[in-house]
N, C-alpha and C positions, 0 to 999 in steps of 0.2 A: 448494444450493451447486453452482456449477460443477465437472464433472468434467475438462471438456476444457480448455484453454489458451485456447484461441480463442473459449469459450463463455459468456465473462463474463455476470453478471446488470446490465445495463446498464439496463434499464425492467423494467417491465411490476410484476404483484404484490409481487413478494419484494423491494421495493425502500420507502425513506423517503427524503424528499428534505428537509433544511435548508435554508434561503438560497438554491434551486435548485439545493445540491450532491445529487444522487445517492448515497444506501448502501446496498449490497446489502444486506438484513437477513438473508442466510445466510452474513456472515462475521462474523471476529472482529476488532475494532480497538485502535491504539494510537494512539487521540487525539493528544497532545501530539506525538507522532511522525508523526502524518498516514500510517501505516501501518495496511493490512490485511491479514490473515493468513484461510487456507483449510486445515482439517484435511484431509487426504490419505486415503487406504487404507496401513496400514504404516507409522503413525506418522510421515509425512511431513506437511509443510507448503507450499503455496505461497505466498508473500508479493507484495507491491507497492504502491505510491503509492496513497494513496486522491486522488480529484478534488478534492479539498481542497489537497492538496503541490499537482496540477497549476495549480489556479488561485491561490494563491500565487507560482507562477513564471510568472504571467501566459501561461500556455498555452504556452508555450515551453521545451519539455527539448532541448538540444544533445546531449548524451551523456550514456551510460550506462555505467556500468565498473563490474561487481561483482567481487567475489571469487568466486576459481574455484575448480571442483567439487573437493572433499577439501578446500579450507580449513575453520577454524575461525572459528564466530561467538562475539563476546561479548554479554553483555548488554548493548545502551545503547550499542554500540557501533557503527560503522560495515560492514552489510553488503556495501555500495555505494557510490560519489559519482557527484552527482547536476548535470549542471550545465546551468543554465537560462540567460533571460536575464537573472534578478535574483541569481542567486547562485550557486555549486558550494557543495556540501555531503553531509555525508553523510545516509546511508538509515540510521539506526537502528535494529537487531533487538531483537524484545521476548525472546529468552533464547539462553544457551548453547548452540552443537549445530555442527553441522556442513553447510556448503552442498554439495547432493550433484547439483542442475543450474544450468543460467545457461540465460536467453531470450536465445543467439544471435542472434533476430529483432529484441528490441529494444536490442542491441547496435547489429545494422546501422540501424535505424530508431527512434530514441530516440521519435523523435514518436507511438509507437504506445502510449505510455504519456498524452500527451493525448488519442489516437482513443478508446484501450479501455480506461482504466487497471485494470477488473476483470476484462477478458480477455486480448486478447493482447498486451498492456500488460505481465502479469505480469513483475516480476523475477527471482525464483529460486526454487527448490524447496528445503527444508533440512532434516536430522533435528535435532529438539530433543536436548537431553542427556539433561535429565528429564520425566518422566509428567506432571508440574505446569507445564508449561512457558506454556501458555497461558494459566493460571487468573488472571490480574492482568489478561486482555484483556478489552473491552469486548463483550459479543455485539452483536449484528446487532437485537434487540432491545432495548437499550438507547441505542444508538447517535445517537438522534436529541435524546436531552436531553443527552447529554455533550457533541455536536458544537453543541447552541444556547450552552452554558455557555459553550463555548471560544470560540467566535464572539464572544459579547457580551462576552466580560472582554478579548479580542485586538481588536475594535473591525471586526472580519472583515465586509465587504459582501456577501458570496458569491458564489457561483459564477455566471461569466458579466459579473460585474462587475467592474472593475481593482481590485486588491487594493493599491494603493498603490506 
């Protein structure tokens, strides 16, 4: 798993690819949510778009607006809005806690969430509420049969391809 911000697992081993989408297999996911999430040191979390969000917004994110550090997340709720050229929406968080950074970077440069969305792509850094907070997420080795599931029941062409 990436330690640094900038050091997304973009290729190489630690990686499975669906449809030509790219998943780190050292993170954790929320399919339906096209979110993935990164255990920290210190019971932190880094979160952001998997390349799935990005090629549903046909490679195009305009802006980035998260909530800022000391706010509160909910579950299911909106960490973020997201707005592409097919639609503004929000980032849904997979549990309660609190957002404790923002990617200033990709504030100014939205589009570094299609460059890197596993690295300096990242959204926000956040503490969960509780110890269980991840346990409903998909790991990194699971990830490639839940992402064909959703693909094939959404009608999904993958990555690389115009998503409609």
């Amino acid at each position: 798993m990436p330690t640094d911000p900038g050091s997304g697992p973009d290729s190489g081993p630690g990686l499975v690819t669906v449809k030509g989408c790219p998943l780190p297999l050292g993170l954790l996911y929320d399919v339906p949510n096209h979110m993935w999430y990164e255990p920290l040191p210190g019971g932190l979390v880094r979160l952001g778009m998997t390349v799935v969000a990005v090629a549903l917004a046909n490679g195009r994110i305009f802006a980035f607006t998260p909530k800022r550090a000391g706010r509160a997340l909910e579950k299911g709720r909106s960490g973020a809005t997201i707005e592409s050229s097919k639609w503004v929406g929000p980032a849904r968080v997979a549990f309660d806690g609190v957002v404790v950074a923002v990617n200033h970077a990709l504030i100014d440069r939205p589009s570094l969430m299609v460059a890197d969305p596993y690295g300096a792509g990242w959204m926000m850094t956040a503490r969960p509420a509780g110890d269980d907070a991840l346990a409903a997420l998909t790991p990194g080795t699971a990830v490639a049969d839940a992402y064909a599931d959703w693909m094939r029941a959404n009608n999904f062409p993958g990555c690389g391809t115009p998503a409609g």
